[in-house]
LUMSE-840468 format. One record per residue: z, y, x of N, C-alpha, C in turn. Coordinates in Angstrom, 3 decimals, m for minus. Example, Ala and Ser with C-alpha at 12.3 -4.5 7.8 and 13.67 -1.06 7.14 Angstrom:
+----------+----------+----------+----------+----------+----------+----------+----------+----------+
|      n_Z |      n_Y |      n_X |     ca_Z |     ca_Y |     ca_X |      c_Z |      c_Y |      c_X |
+----------+----------+----------+----------+----------+----------+----------+----------+----------+
|    7.800 |   m5.690 |   13.190 |    7.800 |   m4.500 |   12.300 |    7.800 |   m3.300 |   13.200 |
|    7.080 |   m2.250 |   12.850 |    7.140 |   m1.060 |   13.670 |    7.870 |    0.030 |   12.900 |
+----------+----------+----------+----------+----------+----------+----------+----------+----------+
This chain:
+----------+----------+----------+----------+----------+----------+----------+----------+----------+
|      n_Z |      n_Y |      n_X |     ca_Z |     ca_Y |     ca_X |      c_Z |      c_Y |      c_X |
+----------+----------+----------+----------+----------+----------+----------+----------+----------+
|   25.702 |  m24.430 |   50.452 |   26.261 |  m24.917 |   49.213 |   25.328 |  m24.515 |   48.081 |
|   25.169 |  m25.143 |   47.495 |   24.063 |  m25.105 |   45.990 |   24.501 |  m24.512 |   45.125 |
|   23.965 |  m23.767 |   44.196 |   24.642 |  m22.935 |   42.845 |   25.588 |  m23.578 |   42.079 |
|   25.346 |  m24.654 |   41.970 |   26.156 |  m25.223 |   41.142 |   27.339 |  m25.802 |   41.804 |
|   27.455 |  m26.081 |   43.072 |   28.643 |  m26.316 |   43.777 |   29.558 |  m25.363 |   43.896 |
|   29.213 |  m23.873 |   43.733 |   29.793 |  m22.883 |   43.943 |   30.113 |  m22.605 |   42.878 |
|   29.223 |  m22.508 |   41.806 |   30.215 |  m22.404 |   40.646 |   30.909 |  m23.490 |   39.968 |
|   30.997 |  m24.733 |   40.323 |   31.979 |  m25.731 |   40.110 |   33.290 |  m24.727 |   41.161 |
|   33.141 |  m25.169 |   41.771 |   34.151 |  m24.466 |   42.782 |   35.031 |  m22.958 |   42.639 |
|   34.030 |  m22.403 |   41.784 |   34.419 |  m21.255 |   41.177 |   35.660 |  m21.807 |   39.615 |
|   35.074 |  m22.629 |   39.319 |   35.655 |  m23.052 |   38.414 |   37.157 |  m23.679 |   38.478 |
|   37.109 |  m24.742 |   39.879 |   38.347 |  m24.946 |   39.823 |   39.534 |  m24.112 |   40.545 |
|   38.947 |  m23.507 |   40.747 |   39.851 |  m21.867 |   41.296 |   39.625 |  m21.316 |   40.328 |
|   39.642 |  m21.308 |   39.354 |   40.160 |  m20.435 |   37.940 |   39.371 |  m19.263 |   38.153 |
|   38.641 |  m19.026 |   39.208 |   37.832 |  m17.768 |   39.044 |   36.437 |  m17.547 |   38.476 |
|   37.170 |  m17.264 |   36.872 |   35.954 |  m16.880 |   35.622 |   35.673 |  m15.982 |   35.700 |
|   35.873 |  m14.842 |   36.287 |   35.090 |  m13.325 |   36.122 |   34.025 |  m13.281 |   37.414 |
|   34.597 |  m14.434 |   38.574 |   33.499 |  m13.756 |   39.469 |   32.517 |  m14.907 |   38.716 |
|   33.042 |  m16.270 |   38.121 |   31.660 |  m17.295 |   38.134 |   30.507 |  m16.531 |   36.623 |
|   31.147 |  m15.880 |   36.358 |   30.769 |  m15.295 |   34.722 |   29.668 |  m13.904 |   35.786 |
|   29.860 |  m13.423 |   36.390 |   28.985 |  m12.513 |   36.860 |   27.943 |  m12.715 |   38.243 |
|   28.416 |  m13.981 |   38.781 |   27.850 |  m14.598 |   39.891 |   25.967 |  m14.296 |   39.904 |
|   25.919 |  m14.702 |   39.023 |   23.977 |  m14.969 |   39.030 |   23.502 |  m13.390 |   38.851 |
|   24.437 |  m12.471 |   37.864 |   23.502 |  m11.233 |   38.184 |   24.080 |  m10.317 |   39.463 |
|   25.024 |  m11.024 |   39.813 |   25.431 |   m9.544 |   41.234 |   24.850 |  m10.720 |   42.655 |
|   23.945 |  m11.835 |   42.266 |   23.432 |  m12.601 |   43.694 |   22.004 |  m11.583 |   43.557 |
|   21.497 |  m11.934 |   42.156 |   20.446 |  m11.463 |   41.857 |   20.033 |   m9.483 |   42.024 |
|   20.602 |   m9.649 |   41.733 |   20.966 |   m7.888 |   42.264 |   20.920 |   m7.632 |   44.032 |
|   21.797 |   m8.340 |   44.654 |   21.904 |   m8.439 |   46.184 |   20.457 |   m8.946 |   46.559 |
|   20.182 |   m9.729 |   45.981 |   18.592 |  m10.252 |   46.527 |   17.636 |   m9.439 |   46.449 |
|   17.716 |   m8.410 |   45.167 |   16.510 |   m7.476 |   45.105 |   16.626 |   m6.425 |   46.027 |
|   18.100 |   m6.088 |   46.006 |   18.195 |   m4.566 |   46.872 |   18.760 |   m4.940 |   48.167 |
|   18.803 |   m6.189 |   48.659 |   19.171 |   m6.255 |   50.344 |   20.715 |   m5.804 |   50.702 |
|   21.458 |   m6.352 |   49.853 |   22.700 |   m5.948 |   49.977 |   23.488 |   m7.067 |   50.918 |
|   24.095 |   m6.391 |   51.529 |   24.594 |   m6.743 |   52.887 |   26.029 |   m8.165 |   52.543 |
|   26.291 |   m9.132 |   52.854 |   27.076 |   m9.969 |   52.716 |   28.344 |   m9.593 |   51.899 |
|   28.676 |   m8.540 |   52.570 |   30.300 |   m7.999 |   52.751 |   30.371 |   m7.346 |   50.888 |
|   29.278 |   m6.565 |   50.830 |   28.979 |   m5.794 |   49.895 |   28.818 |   m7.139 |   48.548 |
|   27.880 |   m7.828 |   48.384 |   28.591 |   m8.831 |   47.308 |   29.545 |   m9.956 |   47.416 |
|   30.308 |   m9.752 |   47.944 |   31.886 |  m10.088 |   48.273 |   32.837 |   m9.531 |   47.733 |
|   32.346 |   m8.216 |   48.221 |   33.233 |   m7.000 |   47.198 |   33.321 |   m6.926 |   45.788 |
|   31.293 |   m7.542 |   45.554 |   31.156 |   m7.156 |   43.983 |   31.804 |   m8.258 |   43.142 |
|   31.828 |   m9.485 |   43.730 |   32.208 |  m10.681 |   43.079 |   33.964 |  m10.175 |   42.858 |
|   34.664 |   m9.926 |   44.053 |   36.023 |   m9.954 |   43.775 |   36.035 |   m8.667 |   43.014 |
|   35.597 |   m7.562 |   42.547 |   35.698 |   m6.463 |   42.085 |   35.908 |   m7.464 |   40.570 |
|   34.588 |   m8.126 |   40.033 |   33.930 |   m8.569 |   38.845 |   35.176 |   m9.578 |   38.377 |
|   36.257 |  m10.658 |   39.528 |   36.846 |  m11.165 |   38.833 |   38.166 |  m10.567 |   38.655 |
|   38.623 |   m9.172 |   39.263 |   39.713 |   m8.193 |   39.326 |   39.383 |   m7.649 |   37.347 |
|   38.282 |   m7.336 |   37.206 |   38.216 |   m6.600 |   36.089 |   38.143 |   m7.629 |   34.914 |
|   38.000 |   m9.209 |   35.004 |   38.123 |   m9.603 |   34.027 |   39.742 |  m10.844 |   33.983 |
|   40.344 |  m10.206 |   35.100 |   42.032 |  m10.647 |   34.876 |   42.798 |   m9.369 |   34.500 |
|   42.517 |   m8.228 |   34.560 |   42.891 |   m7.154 |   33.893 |   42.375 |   m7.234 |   32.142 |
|   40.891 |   m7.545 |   31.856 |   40.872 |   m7.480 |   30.526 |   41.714 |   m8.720 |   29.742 |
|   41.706 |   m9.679 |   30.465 |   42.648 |  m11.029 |   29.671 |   44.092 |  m10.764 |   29.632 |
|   44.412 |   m9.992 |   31.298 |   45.926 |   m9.104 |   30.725 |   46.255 |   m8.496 |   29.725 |
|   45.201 |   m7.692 |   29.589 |   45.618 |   m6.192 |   28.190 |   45.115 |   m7.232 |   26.999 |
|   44.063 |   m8.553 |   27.034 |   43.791 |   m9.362 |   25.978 |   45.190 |  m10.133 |   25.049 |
|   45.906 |  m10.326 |   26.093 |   47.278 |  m11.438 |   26.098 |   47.931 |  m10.150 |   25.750 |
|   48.403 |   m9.024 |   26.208 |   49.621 |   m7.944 |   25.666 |   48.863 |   m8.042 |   24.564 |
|   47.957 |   m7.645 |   24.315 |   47.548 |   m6.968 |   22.779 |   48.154 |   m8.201 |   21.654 |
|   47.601 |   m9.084 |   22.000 |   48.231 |  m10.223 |   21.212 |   49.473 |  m10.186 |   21.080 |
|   50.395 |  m10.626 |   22.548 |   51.793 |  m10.469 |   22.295 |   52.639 |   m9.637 |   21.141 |
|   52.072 |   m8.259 |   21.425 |   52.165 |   m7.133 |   21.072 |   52.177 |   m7.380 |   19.573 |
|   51.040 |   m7.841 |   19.124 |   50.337 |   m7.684 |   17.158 |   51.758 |   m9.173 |   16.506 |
|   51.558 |   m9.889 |   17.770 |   52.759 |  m11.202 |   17.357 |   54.372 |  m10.667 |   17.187 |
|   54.424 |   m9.771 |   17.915 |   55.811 |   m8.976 |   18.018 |   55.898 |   m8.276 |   16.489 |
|   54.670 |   m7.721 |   16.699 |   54.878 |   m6.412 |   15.334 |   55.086 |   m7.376 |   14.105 |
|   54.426 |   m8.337 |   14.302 |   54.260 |   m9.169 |   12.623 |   55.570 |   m9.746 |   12.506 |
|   56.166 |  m10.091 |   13.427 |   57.815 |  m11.051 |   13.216 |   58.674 |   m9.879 |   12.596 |
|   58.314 |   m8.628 |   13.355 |   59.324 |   m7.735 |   12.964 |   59.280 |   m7.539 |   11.106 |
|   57.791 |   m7.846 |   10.698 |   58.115 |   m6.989 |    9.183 |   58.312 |   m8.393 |    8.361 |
|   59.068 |   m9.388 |    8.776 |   59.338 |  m10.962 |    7.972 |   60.258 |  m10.219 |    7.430 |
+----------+----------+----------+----------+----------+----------+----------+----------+----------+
């Protein structure tokens, strides 16, 4: 599959944190010989940490939207 098929594909699986880090953790695996399994890990690690930051992104919001209704 071609780069760009994969990150189309990445795309319609909603997975933006691994397609957002894809090119430097391939590029990384290519220099240091990292084993299949191992950027597998790094990709799902990369899109774990950026559905946690859009979580705490969305509370924080919620959160500032909550506080502001309260002082109407």
């Amino acid at each position: 599959m071609e780069r760009s098929e994969i990150l189309a594909t990445m795309s319609t699986l909603k997975l933006y944190g691994t397609k957002a880090a894809y090119d430097e953790i391939i590029a990384s695996a290519i220099k240091r010989e990292h084993e299949p399994q191992r950027v597998v890990g790094d990709l799902l690690n990369a899109e774990i940490s950026a559905k946690q930051a859009r979580s705490i992104k969305i509370s924080d919001h919620a959160r500032q939207a909550a506080a502001g209704q309260r002082h109407r």
